[in-house]
C-alpha positions, 0 to 999 in steps of 0.5 A: 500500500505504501507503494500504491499511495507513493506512486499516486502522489507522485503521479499528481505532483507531476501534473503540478510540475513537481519533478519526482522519483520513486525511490525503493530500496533494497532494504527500507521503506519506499519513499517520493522524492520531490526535486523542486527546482533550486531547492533541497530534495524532500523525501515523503514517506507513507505512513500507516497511522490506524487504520489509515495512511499518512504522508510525511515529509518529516525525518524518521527520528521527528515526532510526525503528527505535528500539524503542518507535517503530514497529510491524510494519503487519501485526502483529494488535495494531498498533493496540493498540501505538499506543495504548498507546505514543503516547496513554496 
């Protein structure tokens, strides 16, 4: 599911001109990054958080359910938050 929620979000973020790479590790979680031009690359994860899924863009180590930090994986803006939050 982590794979399925990535790959959507990234599939939106392109259409907001929002270069992306799915990335999959042989070991770990997959993660998006986002590769806004001229800025620091970001990494989103998704996150089982009950019974549903969240993105976060903040580090492992970061308490993740700060408001401003994540975003429900369902929710029809989601990639709109990310942009708005992370990139402007």
């Amino acid at each position: 599911m982590q794979f399925v929620h990535l790959l959507r979000l990234g599939w939106e973020l392109r259409g907001l001109g929002v270069s992306t790479s799915l990335v999959l590790p042989a070991t770990g979680r997959p993660v998006l990054e986002l590769m806004p031009a001229g800025r620091a690359r970001v990494r989103v994860m998704a996150v089982r958080r009950g019974r549903d899924w969240v993105f976060t863009w903040r580090p492992w180590w970061a308490r993740p359910w700060r408001r401003g930090e994540c975003v429900w994986a369902g929710a029809d803006n989601a990639a709109d938050v990310i942009v708005s939050t992370v990139i402007a």
